[in-house]
N, C-alpha and C positions, 0 to 999 in steps of 0.2 A: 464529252465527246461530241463532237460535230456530227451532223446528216451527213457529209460530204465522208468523215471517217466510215461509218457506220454501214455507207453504201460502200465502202472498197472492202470490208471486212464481212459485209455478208456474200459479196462477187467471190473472195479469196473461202470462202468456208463451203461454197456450192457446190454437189457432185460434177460439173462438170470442167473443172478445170482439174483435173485428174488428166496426168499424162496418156495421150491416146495412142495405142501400137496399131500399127497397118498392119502388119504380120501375126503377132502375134506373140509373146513372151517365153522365152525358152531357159536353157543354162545362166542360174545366176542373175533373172533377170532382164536379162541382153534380148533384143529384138530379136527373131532368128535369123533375119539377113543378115544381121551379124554374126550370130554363131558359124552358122552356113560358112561363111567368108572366112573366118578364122580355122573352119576345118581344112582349109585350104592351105591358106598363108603359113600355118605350123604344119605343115600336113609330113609325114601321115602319125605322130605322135599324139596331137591333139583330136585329129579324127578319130582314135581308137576314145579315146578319151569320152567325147562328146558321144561316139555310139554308145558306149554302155552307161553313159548318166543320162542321156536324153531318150527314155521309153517312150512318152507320147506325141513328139512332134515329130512325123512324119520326113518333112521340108529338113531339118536337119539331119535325122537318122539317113535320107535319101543322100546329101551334099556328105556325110561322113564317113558313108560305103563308099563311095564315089573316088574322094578323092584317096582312102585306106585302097583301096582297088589301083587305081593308077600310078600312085606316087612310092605304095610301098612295094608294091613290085618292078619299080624304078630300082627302088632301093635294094628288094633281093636281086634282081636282075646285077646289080653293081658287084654287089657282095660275092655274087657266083661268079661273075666274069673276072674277078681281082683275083680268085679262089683260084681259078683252072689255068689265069697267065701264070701264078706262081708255080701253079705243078709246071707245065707247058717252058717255064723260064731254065729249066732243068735241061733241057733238051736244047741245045744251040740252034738250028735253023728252025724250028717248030716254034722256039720262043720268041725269035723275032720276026717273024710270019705271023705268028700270032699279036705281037704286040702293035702292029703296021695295021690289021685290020682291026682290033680293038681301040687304038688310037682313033681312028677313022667313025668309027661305029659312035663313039664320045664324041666326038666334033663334030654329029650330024644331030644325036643325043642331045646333045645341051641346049640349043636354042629351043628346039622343040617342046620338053620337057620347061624350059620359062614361058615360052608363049603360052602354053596348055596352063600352067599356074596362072600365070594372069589371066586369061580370058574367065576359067571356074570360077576363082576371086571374084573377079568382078560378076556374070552371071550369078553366083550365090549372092552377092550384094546386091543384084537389082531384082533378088526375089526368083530367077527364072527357074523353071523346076524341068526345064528341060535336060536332059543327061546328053553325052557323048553316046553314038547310035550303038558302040558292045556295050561298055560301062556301063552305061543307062540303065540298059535294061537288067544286067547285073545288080546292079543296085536299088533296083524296083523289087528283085526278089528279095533281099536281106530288110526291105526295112521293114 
């Protein structure tokens, strides 16, 4: 074996080329501005997920409330509103009164609810531990 081998094989066995986390390691591994980001991107399935496997990091149990807080009651919000047009659809002028402003309420609903995913997404990716000003603080209490 060569000096020239010798010297890459002692650099390759040194503690310090050990992969280094900015953040800090969380689920599986994964940096947690990635966790963080993924409670998002699958949300709110994977954020129940990640709250009850992730006990000690903070940074994600905080982006996991977050987004289970926002998106899933998106979600029951949906759920209920689909719920009460169907009683409501029984009733002829009540059900298309009601379907005109619940059409409406979805069409103003929808961009909103992408834009809010993207911005979180990306905020949890760039580490920011800033919350939305209710949510936030919401989410300071549970984690």
């Amino acid at each position: 074996m060569s000096t020239k081998d010798a010297d890459v094989e002692a650099e390759l066995t040194t503690e310090d080329t050990e992969p280094s986390t900015e953040g800090g390691t969380s689920v599986g591994g994964l940096d947690e501005n990635i966790v963080g980001a993924l409670a998002y991107l699958f949300a709110p399935l994977l954020a129940i997920v990640f709250y009850f496997i992730e006990e000690d990091n903070e940074f994600v149990r905080f982006h996991a409330v977050q987004s289970i807080i926002i998106f899933g009651g998106i979600f029951a919000l949906s759920i209920g509103m689909t719920v009460f047009g169907f009683v409501l659809g029984e009733i002829p002028l009540l059900g298309l009164l009601y379907a005109i402003v619940a059409g409406l309420f979805w069409l103003l609903m929808a961009p909103v609810g992408f834009v809010l995913w993207v911005v979180l997404t990306y905020k949890a990716y760039k580490g920011d531990t800033d919350g939305l000003p209710v949510t936030g603080e919401m989410a300071k209490n549970y984690v």
